[in-house]
N, C-alpha and C positions, 0 to 999 in steps of 0.2 A: 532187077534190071536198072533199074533208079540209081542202087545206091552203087551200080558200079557205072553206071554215065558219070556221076560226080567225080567218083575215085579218080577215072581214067583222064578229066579235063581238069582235076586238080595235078595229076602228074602232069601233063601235056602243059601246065600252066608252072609247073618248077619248074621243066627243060628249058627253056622260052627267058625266063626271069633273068635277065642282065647282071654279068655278075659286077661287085662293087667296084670302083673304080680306086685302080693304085692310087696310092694317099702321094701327096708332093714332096712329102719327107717326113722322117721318122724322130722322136726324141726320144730320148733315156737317160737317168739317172741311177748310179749303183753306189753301196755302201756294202762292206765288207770286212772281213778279219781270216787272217792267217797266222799259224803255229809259227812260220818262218818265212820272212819274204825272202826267195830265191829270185835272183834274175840270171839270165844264163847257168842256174848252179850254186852260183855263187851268194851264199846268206847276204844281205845286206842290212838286218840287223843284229847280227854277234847270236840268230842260231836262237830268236826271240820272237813272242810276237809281234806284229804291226796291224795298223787299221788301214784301212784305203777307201778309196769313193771315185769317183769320176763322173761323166754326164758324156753325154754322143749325142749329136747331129748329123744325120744321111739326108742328100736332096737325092730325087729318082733319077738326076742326071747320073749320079756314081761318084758326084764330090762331097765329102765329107769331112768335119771336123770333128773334136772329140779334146779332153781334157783327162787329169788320173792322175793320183796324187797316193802317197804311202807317208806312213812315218817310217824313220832308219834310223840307225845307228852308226854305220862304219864311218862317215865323214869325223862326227865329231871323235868317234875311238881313236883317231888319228893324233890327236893331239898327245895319247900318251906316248909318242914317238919322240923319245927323248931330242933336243933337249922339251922338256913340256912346255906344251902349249894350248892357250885356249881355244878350242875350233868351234866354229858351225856348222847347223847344216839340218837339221833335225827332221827335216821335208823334203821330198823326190818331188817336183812337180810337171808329166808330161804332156804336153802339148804336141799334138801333131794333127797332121791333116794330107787328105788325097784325093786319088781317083780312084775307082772298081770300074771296070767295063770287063765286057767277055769276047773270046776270040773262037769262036766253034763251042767247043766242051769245054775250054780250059775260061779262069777267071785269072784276072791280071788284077793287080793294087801297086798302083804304085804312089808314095808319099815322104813326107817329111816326119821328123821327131826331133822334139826338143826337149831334154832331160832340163829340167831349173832347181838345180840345191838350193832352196831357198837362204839368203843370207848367210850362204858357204866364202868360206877361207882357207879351201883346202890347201890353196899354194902358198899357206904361212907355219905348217906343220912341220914337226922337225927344225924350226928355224927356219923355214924356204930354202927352197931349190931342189926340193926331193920330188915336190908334185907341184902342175898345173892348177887352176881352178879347175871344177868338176864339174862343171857346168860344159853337157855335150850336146850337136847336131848330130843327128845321121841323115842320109835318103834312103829309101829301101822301095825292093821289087819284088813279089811274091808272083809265085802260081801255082793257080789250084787245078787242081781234077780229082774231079770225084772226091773222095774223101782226105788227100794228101796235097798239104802246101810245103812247097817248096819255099824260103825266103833267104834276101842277100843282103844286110845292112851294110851299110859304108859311111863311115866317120870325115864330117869336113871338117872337125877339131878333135884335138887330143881328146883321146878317148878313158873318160871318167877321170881326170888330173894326172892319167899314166904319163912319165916321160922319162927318158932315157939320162939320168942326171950325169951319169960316167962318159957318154959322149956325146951329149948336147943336144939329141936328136928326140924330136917330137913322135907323139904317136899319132899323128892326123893319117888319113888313110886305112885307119884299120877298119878290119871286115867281121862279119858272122855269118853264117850260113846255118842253115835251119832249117833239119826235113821234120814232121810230123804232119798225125794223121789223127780224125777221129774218127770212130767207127762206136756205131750203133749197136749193143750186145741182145737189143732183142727182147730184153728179162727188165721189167721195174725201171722201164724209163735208165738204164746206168749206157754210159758210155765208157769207154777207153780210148786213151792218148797217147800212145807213145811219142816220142821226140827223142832226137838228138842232134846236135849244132856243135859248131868249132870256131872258137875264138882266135883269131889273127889280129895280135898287138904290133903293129908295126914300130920297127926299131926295140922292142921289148922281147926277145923271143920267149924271155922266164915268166912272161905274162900270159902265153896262148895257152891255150887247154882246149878239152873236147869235155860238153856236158851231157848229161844222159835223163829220160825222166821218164814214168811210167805212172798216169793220172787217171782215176777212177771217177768218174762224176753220178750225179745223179739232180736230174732234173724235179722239183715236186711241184711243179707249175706255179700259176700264181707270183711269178718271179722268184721265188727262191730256190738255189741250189748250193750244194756241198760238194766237195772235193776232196781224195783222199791221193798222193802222189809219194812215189819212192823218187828219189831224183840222188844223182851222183855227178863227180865228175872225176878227172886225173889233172885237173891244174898242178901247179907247186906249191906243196904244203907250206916252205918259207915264204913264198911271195904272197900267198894268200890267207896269213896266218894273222890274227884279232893282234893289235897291238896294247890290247887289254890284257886278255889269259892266254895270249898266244895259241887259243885255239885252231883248227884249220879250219876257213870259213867256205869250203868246197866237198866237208864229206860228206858221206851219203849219209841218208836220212829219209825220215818223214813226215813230211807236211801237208795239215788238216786246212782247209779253209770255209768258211761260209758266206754266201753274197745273195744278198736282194736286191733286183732291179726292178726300175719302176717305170714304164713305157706311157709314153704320152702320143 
């Protein structure tokens, strides 16, 4: 009778026990490597590896900022665009930041992005006047439920040095729209991702496409996870073709990636 008066005032004294109090904000750091960086589909190293990293900042208010960075390829392939020339660009560097707050079930984000090719010259390719710099803004508006976000980016500069060189006309205003979902499989810690999104190049229509992806994860705690992803799209093979080996830097494929994060 002893040893179950203890038991029972030991649980009585877990019920009771305060749980911890939300932290004020969250950090993080992550390092990684990919078979291919895809961004919408589209390879942005010629269909090669790259490495990446980033760092996040969340306050509990729901504003956050956050940084993320790749190496690439396509900026500088550009220069084999006769007549040749020397390009930069060797780094994607993005910057963005926003708000999370929730509205019943559903979760809202809404934020800024700021793509920075480092020490790019895109709009000297070909001799200039084919492309912009490549240095882009968007804002974007997501929402969630449940397992599925919906997002809507919108370009307030030409988007990635796109521009309409045959009638003058900028791509500022284009859009992407982006439904996916992850879902829990239940088995070994693995998730799955589908996605698919549509790019709207304004004043470019040989530029829009719709891309496709279908991503296997697997958490093994500790911060480390893997990812294994089929991804496709139907852009134009001219427009989206390497101007190295003229490959098509939109076909489908599959891309391996690995990332450790490190939470402070």
């Amino acid at each position: 009778m002893v040893l179950a008066a203890v038991t029972l005032s030991g649980a009585a004294f877990a019920q009771t026990t305060p749980a911890a109090p939300e932290p004020d904000y969250t950090a993080s750091v992550n390092v990684g490597a990919v078979t291919d960086y895809r961004y919408r589909g589209i390879s942005q190293t010629r269909l090669k590896p790259a490495l990446q990293g980033g760092a996040d900042f969340a306050h509990k208010s729901g504003f956050y900022v956050g940084a993320w960075a790749s190496s690439i390829r396509w900026i500088e392939d550009t220069g084999d665009i006769a007549p040749r020339t020397n390009i930069d660009g060797p780094v994607e560097l993005d910057l963005y930041g926003g708000y999370k707050f929730s509205v019943g079930d559903f979760g809202i984000d809404l934020g800024v992005l700021r793509y920075e090719y480092i020490s790019n010259n895109l709009q000297d390719a070909g001799g200039g006047g084919i492309f912009k710099n490549a240095n882009t803004t968007e804002v974007y508006a997501a929402g969630t439920w449940g397992p599925a976000t919906l997002k809507y980016s919108y370009a307030l500069t030409n988007l990635f040095g796109n521009y309409n060189f045959a009638t003058n006309e900028n791509t500022k205003g284009s859009g992407y729209l982006d439904l996916s979902g992850t879902f829990d499989l239940g088995v070994w810690g693995l998730t799955l991702t589908p996605h698919v999104g549509h790019q709207w190049v304004n004043n470019l229509d040989v530029a829009s496409y719709t891309d496709y992806s279908l991503t296997l994860g697997k958490d093994f705690g500790n911060g480390l996870s893997v990812s294994l992803a089929g991804v496709g799209t139907d852009a134009d093979k001219s427009f989206y073709a390497s101007p190295v080996n003229g490959k098509f830097m939109g076909k489908s494929g599959l891309v391996a990636g690995v990332k450790y994060t490190h939470s402070f």
